[in-house]
N, C-alpha and C positions, 0 to 999 in steps of 0.2 A: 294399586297399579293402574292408572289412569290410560292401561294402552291393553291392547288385545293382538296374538298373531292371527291370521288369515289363510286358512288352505286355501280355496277355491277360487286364488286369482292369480297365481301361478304358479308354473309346476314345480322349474329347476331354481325357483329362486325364493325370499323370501318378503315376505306381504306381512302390514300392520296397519292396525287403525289406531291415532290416539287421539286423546281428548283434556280438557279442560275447561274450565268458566270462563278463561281470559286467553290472547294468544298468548302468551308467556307460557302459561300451564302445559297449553298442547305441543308447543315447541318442547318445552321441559320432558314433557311425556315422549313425543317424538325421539328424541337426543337419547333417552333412556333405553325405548324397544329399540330402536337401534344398537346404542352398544353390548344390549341383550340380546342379539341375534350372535354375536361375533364370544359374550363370554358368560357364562352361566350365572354366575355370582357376582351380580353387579358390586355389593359390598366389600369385594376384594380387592377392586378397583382403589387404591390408598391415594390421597390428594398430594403426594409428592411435589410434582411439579406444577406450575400454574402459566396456562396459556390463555392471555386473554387476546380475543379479536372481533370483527365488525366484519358483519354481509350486512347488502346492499342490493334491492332488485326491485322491480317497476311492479313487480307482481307478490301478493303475497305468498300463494306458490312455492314461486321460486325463490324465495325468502327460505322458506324451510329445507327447498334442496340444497341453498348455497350452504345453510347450515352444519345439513350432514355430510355433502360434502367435503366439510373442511375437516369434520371427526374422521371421515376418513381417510383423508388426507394426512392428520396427523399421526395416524397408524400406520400411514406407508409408508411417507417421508421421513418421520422422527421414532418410530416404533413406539408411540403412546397411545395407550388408553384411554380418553380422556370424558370425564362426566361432565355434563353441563352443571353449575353451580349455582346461575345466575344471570339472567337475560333479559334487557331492555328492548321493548321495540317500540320505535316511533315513527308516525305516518307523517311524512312529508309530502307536500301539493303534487309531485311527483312520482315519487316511490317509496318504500319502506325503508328500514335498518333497522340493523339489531346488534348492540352494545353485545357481548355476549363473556362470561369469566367462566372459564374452565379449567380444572384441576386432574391429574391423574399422575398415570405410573407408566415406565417401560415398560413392555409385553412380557412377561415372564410364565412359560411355563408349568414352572412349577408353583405358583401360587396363585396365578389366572385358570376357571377353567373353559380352554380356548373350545367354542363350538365349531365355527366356520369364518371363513374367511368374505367380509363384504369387500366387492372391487368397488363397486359404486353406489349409487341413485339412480335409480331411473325416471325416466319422466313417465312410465307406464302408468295410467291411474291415477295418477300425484295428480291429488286435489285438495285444498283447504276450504273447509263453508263455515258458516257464521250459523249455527241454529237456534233453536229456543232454549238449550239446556247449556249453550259457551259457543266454543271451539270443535268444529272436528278433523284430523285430516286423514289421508290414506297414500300408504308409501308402500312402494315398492324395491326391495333392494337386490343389485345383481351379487348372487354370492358362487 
């Protein structure tokens, strides 16, 4: 599990660090603690449906927020769950993007087990660095 939760960065809401050797990995990791805040059993999550899409942003940062934003986006809008599968990104002279293929399932009750409900991202803390050991970033979500 390439990601860790965070007490001691805020109170009413939820905090993670993830990581990886490449940005891929730590988005991947990222994309994961996220929809691990929202339901306990990431493996319940069944690749049903498949939603593939592309963010786009000047920063890599905000690369990662467009990202979960849009997981959560499609838990609002379409009531899906949805795992990241598979994620390109590439640095262009001006800004990032990321190819990204995601698979999941309607929200269900009784075979999801639902922890808390994420509204958003925040920009609280949201930071991505480049270290000696990969990737690291730290996210905060409003739940």
């Amino acid at each position: 599990m390439p990601y860790r939760y965070l007490d001691n960065i805020a109170i009413a809401d939820a905090a993670f660090e993830a990581w990886g050797q490449t940005i891929e990995e730590m988005l991947l990791a990222a994309a994961d603690a996220t929809m691990n805040v929202m339901v306990g059993n990431l493996n319940a999550i069944a690749a049903r449906t498949h939603r593939p899409f592309r963010v786009e942003d000047s920063h890599l940062d905000m690369l990662l927020f467009q990202l979960l934003q849009e997981l959560v986006y499609f838990k609002d809008a379409e009531r899906l769950l949805l795992r990241v599968r598979r994620i390109q990104v590439v640095r262009h002279p001006d800004h990032w993007s990321a190819e990204v293929d995601a698979s999941g399932d309607s929200i269900n009750p009784e075979v999801h087990d639902l922890i808390t409900d994420v509204k958003a991202v925040t920009l609280h803390r949201l930071c991505v660095e480049q270290t000696s050991k990969g990737w690291h970033a730290t996210v905060v979500l409003d739940t």
